[in-house]
N, CA, C, O and CB atoms as a CASP TS submission, in Angstrom:
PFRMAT TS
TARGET T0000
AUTHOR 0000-0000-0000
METHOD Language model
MODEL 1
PARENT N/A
ATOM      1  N   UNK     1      45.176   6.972 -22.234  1.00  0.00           N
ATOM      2  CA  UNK     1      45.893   6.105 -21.313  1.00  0.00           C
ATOM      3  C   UNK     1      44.969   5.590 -20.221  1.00  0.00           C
ATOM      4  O   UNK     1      44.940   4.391 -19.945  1.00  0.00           O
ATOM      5  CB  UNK     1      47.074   6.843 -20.699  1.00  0.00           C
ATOM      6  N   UNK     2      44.314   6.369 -19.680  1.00  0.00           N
ATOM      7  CA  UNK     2      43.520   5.961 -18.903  1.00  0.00           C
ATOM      8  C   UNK     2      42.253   4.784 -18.941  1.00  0.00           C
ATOM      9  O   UNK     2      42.023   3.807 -18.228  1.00  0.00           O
ATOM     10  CB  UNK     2      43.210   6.958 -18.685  1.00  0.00           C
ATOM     11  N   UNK     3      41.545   5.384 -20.150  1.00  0.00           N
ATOM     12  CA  UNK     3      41.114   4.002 -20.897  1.00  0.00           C
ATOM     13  C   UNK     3      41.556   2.871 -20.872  1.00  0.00           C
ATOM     14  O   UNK     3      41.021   1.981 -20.211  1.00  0.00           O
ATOM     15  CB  UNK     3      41.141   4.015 -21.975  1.00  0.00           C
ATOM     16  N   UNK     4      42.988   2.638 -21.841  1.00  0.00           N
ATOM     17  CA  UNK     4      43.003   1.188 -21.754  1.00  0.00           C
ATOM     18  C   UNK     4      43.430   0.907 -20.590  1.00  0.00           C
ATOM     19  O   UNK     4      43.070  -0.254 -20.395  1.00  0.00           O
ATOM     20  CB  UNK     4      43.750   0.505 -22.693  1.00  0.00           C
ATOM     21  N   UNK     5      44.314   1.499 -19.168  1.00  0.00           N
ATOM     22  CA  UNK     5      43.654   1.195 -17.801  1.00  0.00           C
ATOM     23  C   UNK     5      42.811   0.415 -17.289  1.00  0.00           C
ATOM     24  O   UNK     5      42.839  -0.636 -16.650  1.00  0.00           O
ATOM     25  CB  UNK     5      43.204   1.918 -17.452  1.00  0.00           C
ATOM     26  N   UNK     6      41.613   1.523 -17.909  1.00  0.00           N
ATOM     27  CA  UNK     6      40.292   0.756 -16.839  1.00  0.00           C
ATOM     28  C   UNK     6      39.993  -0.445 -18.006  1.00  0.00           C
ATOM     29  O   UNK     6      39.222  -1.379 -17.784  1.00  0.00           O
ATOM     30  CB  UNK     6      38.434   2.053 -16.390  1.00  0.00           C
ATOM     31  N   UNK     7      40.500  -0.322 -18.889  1.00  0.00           N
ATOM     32  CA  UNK     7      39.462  -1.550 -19.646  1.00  0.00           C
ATOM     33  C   UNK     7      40.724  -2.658 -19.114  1.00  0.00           C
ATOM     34  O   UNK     7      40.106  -3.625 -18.669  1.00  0.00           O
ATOM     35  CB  UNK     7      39.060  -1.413 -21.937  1.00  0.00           C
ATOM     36  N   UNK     8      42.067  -2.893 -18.990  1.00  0.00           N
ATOM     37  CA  UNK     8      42.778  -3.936 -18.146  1.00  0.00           C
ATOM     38  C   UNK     8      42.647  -3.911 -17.553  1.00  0.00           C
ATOM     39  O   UNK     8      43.482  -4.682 -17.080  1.00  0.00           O
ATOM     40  CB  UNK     8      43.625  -4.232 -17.918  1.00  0.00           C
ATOM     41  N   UNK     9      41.597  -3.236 -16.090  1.00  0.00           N
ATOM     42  CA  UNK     9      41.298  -3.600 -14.911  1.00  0.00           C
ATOM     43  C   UNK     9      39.920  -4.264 -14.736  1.00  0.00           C
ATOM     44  O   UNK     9      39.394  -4.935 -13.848  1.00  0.00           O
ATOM     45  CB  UNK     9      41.454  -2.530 -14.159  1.00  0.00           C
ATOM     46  N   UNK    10      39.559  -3.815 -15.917  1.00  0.00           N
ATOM     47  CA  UNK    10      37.972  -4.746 -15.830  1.00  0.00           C
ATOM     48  C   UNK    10      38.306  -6.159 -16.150  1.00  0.00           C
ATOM     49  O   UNK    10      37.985  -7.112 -15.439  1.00  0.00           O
ATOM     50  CB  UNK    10      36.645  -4.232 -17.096  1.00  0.00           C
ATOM     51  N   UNK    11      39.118  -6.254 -17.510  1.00  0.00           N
ATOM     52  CA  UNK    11      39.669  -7.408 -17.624  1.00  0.00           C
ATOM     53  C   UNK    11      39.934  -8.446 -16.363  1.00  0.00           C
ATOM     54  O   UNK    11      39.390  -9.421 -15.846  1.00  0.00           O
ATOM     55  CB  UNK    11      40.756  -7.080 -18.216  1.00  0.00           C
ATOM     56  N   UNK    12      40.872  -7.792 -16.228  1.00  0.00           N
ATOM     57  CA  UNK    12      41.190  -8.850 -14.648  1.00  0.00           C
ATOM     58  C   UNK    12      40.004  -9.188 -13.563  1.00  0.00           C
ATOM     59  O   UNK    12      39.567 -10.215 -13.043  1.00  0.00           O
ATOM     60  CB  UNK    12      42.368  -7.974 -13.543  1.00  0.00           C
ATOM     61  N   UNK    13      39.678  -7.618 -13.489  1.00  0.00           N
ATOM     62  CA  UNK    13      38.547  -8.398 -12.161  1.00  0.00           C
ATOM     63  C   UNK    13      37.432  -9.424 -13.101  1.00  0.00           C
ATOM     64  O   UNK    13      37.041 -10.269 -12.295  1.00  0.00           O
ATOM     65  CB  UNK    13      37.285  -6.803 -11.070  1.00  0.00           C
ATOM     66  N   UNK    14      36.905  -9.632 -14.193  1.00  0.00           N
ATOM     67  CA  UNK    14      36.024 -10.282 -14.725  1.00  0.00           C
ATOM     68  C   UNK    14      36.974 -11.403 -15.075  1.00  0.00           C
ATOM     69  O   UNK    14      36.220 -12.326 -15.382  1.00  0.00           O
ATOM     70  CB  UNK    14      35.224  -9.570 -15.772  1.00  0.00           C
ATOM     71  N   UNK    15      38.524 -11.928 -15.227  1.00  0.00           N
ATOM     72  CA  UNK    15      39.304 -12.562 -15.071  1.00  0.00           C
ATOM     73  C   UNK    15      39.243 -13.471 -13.505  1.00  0.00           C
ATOM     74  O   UNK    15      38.920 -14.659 -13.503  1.00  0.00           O
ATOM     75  CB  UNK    15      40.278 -11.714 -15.394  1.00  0.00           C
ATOM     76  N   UNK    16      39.444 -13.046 -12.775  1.00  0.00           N
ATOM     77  CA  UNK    16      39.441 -12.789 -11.237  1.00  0.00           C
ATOM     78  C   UNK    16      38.038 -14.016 -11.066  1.00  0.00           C
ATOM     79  O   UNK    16      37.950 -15.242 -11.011  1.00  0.00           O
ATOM     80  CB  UNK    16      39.073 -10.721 -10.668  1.00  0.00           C
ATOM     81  N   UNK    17      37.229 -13.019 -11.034  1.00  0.00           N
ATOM     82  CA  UNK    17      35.610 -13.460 -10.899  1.00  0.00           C
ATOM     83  C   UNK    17      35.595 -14.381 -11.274  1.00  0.00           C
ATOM     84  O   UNK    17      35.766 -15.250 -10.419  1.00  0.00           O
ATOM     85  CB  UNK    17      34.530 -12.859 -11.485  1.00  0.00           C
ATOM     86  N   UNK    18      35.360 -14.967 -12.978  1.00  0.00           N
ATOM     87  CA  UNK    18      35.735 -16.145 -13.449  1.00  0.00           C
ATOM     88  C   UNK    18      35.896 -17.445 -13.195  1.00  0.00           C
ATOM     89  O   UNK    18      35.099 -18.372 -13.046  1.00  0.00           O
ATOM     90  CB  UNK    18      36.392 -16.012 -13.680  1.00  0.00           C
ATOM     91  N   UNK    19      37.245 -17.345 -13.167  1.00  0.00           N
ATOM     92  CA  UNK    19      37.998 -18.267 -12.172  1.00  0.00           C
ATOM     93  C   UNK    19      37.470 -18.735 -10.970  1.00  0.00           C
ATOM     94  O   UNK    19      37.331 -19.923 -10.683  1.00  0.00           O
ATOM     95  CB  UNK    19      39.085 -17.703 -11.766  1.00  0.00           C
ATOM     96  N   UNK    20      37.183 -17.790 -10.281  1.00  0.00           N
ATOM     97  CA  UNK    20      36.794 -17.724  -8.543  1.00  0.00           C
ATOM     98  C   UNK    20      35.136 -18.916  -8.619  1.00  0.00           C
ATOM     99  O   UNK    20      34.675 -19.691  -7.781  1.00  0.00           O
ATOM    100  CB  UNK    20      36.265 -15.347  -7.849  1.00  0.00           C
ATOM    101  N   UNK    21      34.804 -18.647  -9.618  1.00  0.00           N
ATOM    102  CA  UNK    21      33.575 -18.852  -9.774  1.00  0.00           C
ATOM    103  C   UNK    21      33.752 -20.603 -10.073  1.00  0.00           C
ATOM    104  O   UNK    21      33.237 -21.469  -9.367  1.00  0.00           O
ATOM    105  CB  UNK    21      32.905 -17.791 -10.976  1.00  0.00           C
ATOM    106  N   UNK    22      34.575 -20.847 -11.246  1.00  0.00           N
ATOM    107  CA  UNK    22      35.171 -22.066 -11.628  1.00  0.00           C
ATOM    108  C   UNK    22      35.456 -23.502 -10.103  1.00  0.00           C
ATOM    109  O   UNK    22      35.239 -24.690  -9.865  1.00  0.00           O
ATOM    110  CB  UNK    22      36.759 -21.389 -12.372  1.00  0.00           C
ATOM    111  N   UNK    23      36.060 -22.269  -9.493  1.00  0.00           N
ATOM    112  CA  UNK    23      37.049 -23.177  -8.148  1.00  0.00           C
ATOM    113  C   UNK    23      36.068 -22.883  -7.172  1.00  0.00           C
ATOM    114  O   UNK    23      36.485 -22.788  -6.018  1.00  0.00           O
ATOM    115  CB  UNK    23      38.888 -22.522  -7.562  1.00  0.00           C
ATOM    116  N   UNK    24      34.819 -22.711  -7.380  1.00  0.00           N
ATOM    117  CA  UNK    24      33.772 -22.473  -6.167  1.00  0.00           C
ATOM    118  C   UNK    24      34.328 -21.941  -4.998  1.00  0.00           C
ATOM    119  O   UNK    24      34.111 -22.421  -3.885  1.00  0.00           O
ATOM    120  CB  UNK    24      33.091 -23.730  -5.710  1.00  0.00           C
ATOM    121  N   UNK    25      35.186 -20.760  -5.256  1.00  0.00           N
ATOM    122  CA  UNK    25      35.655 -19.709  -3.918  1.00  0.00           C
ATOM    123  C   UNK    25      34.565 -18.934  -3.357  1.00  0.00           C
ATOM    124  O   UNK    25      34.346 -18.985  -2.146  1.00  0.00           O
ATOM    125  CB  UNK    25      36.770 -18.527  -4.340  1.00  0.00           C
ATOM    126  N   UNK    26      33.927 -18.286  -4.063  1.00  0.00           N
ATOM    127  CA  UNK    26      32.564 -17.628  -3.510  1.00  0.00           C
ATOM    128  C   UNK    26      31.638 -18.453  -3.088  1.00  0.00           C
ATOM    129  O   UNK    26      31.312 -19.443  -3.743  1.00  0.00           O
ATOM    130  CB  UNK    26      31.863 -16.845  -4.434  1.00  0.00           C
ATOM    131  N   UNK    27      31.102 -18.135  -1.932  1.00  0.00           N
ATOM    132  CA  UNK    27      30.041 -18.917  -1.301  1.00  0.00           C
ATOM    133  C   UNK    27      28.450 -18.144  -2.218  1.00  0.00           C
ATOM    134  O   UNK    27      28.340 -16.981  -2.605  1.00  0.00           O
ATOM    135  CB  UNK    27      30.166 -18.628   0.755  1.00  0.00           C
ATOM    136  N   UNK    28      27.420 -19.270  -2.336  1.00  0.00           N
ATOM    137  CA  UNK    28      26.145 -18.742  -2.788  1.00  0.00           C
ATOM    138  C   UNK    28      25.556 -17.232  -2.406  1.00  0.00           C
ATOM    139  O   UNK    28      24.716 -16.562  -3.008  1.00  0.00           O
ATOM    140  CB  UNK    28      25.225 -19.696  -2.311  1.00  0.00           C
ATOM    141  N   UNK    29      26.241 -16.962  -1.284  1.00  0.00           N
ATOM    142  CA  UNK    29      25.223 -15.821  -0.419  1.00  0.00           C
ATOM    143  C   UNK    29      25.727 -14.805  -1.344  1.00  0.00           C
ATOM    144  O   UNK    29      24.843 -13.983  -1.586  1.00  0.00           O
ATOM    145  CB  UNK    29      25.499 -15.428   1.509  1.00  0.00           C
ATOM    146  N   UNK    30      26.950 -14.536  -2.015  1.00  0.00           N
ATOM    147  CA  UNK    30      27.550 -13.340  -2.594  1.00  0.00           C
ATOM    148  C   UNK    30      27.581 -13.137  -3.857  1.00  0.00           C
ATOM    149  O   UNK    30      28.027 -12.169  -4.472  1.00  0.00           O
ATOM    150  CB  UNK    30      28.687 -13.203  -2.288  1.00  0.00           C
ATOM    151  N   UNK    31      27.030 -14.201  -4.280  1.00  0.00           N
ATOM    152  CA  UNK    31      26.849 -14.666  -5.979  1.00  0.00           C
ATOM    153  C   UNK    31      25.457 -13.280  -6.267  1.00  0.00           C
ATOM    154  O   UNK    31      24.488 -13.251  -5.508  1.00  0.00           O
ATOM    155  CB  UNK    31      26.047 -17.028  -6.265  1.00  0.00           C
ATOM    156  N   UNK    32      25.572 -12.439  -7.222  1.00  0.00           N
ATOM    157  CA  UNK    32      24.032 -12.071  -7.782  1.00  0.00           C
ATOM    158  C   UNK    32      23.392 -12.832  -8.435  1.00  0.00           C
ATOM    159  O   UNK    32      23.849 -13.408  -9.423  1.00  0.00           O
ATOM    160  CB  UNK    32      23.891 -11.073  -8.567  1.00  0.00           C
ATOM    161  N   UNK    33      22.408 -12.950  -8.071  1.00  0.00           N
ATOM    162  CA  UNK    33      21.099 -13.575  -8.842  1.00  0.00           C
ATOM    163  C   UNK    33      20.638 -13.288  -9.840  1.00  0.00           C
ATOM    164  O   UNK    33      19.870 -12.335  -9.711  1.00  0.00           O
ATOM    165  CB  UNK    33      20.112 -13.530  -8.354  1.00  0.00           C
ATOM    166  N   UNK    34      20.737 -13.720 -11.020  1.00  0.00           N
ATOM    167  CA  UNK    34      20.021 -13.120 -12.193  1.00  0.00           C
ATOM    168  C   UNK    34      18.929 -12.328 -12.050  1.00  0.00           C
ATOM    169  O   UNK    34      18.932 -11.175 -12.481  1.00  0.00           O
ATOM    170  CB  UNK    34      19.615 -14.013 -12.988  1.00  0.00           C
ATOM    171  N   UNK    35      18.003 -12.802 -11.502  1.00  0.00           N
ATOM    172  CA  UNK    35      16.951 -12.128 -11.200  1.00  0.00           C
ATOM    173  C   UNK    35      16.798 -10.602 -10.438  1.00  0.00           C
ATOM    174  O   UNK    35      15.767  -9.935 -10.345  1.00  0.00           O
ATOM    175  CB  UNK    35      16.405 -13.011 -10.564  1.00  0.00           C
ATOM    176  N   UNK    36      17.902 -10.332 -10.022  1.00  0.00           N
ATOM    177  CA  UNK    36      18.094  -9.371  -8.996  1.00  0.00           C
ATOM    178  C   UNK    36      18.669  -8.475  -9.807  1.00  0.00           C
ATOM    179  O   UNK    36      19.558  -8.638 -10.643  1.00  0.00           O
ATOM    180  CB  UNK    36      18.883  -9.744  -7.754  1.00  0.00           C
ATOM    181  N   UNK    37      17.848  -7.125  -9.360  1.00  0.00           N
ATOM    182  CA  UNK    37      18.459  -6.051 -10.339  1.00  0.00           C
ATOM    183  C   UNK    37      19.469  -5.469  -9.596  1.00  0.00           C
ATOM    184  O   UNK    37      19.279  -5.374  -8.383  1.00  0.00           O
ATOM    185  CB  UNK    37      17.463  -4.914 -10.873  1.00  0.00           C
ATOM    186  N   UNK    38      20.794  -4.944 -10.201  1.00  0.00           N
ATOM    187  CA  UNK    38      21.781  -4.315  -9.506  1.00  0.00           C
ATOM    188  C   UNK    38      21.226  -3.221  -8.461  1.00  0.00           C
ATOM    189  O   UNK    38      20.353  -2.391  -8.714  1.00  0.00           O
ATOM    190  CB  UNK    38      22.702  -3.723 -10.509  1.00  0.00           C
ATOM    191  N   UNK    39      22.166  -3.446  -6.761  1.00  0.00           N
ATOM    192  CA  UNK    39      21.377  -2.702  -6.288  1.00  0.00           C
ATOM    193  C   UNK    39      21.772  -1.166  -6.562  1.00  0.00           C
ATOM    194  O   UNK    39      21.098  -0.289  -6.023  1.00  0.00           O
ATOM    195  CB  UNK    39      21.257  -3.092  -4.994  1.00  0.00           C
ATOM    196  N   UNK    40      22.910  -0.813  -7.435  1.00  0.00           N
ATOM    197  CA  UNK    40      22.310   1.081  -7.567  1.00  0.00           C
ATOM    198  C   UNK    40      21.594   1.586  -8.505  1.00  0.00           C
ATOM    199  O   UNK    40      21.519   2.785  -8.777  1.00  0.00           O
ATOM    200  CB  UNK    40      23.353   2.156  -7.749  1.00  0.00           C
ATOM    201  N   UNK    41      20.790   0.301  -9.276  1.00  0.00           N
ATOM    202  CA  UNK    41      19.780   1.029 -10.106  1.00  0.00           C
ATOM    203  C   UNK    41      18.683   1.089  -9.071  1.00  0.00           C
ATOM    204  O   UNK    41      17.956   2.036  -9.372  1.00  0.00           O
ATOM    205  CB  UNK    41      19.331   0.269 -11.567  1.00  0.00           C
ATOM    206  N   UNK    42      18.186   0.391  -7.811  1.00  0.00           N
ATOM    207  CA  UNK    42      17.180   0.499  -6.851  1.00  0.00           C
ATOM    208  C   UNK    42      17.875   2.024  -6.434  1.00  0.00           C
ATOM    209  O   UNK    42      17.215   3.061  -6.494  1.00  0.00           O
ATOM    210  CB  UNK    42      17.060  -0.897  -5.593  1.00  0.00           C
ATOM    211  N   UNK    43      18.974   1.992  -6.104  1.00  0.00           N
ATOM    212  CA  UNK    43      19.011   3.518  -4.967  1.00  0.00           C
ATOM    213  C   UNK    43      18.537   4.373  -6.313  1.00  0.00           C
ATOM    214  O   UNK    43      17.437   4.911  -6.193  1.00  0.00           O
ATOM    215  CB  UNK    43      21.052   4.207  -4.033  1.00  0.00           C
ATOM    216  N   UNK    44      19.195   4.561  -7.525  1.00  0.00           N
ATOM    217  CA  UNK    44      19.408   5.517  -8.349  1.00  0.00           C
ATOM    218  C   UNK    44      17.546   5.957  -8.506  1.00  0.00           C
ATOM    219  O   UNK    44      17.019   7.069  -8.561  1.00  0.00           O
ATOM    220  CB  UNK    44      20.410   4.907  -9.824  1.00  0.00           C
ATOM    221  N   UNK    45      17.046   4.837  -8.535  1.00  0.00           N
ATOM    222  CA  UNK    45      15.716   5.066  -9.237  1.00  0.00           C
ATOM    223  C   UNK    45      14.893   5.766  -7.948  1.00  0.00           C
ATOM    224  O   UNK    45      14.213   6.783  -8.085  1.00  0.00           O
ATOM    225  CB  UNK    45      14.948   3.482  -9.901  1.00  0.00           C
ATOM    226  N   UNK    46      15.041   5.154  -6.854  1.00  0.00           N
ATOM    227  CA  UNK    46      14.083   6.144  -5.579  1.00  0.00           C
ATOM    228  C   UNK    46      14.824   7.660  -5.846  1.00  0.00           C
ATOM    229  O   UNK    46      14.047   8.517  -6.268  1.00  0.00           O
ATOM    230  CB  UNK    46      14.417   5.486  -3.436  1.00  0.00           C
ATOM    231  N   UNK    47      15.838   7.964  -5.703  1.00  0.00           N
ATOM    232  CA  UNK    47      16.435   8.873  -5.655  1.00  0.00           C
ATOM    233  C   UNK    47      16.381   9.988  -6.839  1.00  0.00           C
ATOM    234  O   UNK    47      16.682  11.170  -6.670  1.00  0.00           O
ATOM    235  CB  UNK    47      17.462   8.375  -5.404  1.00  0.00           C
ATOM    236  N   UNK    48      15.910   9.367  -8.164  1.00  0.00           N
ATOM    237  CA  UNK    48      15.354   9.739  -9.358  1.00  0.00           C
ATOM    238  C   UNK    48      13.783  10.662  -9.315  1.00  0.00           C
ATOM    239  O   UNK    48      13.406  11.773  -9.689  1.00  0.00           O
ATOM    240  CB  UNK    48      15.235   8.344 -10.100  1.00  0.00           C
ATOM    241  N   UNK    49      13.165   9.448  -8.616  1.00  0.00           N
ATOM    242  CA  UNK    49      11.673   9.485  -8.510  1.00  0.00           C
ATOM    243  C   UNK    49      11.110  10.596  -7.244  1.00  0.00           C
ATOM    244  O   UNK    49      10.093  11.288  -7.188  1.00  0.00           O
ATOM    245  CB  UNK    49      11.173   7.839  -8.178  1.00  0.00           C
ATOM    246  N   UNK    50      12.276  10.413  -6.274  1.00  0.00           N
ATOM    247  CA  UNK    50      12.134  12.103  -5.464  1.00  0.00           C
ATOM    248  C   UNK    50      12.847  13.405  -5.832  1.00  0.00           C
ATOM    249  O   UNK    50      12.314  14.467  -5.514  1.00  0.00           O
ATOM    250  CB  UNK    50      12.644  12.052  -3.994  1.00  0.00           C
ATOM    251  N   UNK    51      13.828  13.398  -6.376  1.00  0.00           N
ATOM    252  CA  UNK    51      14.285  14.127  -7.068  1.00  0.00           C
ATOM    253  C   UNK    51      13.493  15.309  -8.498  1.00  0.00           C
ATOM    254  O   UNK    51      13.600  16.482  -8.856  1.00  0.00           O
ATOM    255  CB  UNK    51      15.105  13.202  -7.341  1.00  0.00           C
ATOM    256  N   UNK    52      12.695  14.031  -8.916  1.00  0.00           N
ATOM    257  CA  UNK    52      11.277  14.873 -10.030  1.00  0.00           C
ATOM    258  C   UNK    52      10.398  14.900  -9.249  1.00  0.00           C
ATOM    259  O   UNK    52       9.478  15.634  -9.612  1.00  0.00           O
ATOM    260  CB  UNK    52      10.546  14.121 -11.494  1.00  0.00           C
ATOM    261  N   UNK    53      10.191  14.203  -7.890  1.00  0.00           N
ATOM    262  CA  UNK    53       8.851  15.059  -7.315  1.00  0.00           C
ATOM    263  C   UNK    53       9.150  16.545  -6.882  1.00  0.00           C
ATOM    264  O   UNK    53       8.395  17.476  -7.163  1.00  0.00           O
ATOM    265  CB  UNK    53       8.210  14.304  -5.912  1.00  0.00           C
ATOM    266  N   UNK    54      10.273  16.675  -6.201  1.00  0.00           N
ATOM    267  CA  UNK    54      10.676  17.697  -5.664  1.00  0.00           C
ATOM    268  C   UNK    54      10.810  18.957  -7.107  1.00  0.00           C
ATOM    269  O   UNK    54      10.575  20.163  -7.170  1.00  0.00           O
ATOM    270  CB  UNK    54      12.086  17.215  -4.794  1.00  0.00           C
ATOM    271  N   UNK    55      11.075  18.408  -7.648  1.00  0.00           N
ATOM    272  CA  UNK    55      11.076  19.535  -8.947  1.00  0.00           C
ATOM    273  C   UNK    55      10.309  19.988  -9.552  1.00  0.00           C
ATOM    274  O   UNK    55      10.228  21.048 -10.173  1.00  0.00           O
ATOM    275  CB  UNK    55      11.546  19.347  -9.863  1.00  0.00           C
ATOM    276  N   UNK    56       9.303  18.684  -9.301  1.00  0.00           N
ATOM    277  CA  UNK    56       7.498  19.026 -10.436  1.00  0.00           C
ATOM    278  C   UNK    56       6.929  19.997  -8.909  1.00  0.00           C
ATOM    279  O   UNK    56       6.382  21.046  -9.248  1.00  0.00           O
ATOM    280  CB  UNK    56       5.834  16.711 -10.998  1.00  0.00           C
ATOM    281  N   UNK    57       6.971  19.853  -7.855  1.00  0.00           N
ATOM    282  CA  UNK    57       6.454  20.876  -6.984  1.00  0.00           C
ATOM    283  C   UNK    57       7.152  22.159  -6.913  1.00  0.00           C
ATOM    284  O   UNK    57       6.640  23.140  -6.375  1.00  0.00           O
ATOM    285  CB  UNK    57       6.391  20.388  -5.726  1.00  0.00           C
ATOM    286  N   UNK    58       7.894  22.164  -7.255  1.00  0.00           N
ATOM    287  CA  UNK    58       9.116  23.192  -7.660  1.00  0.00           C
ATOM    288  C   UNK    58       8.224  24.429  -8.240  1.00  0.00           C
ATOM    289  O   UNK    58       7.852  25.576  -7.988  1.00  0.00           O
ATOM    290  CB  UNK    58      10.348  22.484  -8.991  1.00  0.00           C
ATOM    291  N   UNK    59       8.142  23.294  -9.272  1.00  0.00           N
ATOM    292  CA  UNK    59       8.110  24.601 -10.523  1.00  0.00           C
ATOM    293  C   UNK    59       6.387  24.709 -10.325  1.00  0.00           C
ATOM    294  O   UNK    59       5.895  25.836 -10.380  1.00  0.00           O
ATOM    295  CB  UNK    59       8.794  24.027 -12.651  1.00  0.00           C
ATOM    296  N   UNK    60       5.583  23.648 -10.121  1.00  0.00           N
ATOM    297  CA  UNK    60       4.176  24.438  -9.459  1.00  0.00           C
ATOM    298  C   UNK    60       3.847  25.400  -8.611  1.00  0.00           C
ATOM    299  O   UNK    60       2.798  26.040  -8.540  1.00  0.00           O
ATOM    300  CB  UNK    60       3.534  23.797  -8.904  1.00  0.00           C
ATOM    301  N   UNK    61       4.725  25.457  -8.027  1.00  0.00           N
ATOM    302  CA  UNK    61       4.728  26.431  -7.190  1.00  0.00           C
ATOM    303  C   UNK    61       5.359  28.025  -7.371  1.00  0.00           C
ATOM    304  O   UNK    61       5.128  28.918  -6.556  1.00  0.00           O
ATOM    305  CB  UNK    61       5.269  25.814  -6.261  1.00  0.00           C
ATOM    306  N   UNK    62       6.091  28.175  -8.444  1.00  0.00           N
ATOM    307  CA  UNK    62       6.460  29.279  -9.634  1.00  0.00           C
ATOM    308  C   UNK    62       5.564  28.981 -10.451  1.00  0.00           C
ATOM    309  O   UNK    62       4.835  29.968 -10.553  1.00  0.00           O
ATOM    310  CB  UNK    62       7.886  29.271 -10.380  1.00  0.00           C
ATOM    311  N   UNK    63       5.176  28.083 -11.157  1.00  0.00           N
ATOM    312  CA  UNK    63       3.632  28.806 -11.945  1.00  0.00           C
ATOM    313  C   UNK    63       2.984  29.679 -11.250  1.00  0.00           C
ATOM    314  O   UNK    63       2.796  30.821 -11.668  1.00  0.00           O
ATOM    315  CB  UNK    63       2.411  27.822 -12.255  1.00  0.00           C
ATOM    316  N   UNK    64       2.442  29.137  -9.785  1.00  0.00           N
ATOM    317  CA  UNK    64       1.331  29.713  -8.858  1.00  0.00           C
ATOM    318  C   UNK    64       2.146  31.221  -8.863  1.00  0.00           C
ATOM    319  O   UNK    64       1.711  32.027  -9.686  1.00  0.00           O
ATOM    320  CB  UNK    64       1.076  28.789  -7.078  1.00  0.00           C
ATOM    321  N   UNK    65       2.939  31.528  -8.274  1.00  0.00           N
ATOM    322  CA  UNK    65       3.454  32.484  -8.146  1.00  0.00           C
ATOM    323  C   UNK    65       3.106  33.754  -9.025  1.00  0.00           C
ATOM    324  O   UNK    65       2.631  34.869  -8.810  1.00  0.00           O
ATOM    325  CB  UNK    65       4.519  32.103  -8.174  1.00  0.00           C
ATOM    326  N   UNK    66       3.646  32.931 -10.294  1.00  0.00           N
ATOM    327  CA  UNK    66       3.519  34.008 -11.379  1.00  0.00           C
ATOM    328  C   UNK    66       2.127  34.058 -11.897  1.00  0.00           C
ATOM    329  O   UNK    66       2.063  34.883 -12.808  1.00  0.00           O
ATOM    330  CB  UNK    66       4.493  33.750 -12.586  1.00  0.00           C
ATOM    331  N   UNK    67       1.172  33.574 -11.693  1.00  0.00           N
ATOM    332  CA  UNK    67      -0.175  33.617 -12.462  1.00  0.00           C
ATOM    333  C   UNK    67      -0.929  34.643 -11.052  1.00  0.00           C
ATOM    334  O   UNK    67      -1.738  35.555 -11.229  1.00  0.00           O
ATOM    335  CB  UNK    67      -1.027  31.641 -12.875  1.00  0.00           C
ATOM    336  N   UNK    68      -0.445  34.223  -9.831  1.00  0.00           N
ATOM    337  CA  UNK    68      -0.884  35.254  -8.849  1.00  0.00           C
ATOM    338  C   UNK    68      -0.885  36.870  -9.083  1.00  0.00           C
ATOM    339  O   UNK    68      -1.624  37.835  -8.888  1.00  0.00           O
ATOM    340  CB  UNK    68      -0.068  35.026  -7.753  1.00  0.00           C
ATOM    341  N   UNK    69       0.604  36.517  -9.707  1.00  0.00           N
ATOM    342  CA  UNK    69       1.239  38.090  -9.578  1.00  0.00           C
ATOM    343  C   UNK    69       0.536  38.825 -10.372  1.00  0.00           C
ATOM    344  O   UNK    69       0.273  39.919  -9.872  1.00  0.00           O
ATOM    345  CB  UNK    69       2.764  38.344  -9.992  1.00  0.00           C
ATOM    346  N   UNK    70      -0.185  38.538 -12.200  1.00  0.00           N
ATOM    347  CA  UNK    70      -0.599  39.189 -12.846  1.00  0.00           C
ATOM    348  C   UNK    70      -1.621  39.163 -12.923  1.00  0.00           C
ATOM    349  O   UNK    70      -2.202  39.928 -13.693  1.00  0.00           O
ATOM    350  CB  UNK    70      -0.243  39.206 -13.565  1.00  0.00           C
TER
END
């Protein structure tokens, strides 16, 4: 149930959009740019890229540990 939900709500808003787009309701400034990558793949990816730094020092630092110990 929930499914076909969200898939009639995507409907509409890409319905919605559409249209809006047709009758020039949106002004240029709010339009995305093809060129422009969605911005939560920018947050996702910094947030990615510190996320494995913090982990690759992580676990270097338990190697060190354990090669100390023996």
């Amino acid at each position: 149930m929930k499914l076909s939900l969200l898939n009639a709500a995507d409907k509409i808003v890409q319905y919605l959009w559409r249209e809006g787009d047709k009758r020039y309701l949106f002004p240029d400034c709010i339009r995305p740019a093809d060129s422009e990558p969605p911005p939560h793949y920018l947050f996702t990816s910094g947030a990615k890229d510190e996320v494995e730094a913090a982990w690759m020092a992580a676990i270097n630092k338990e190697i060190k540990r354990v090669l100390t110990e023996v």
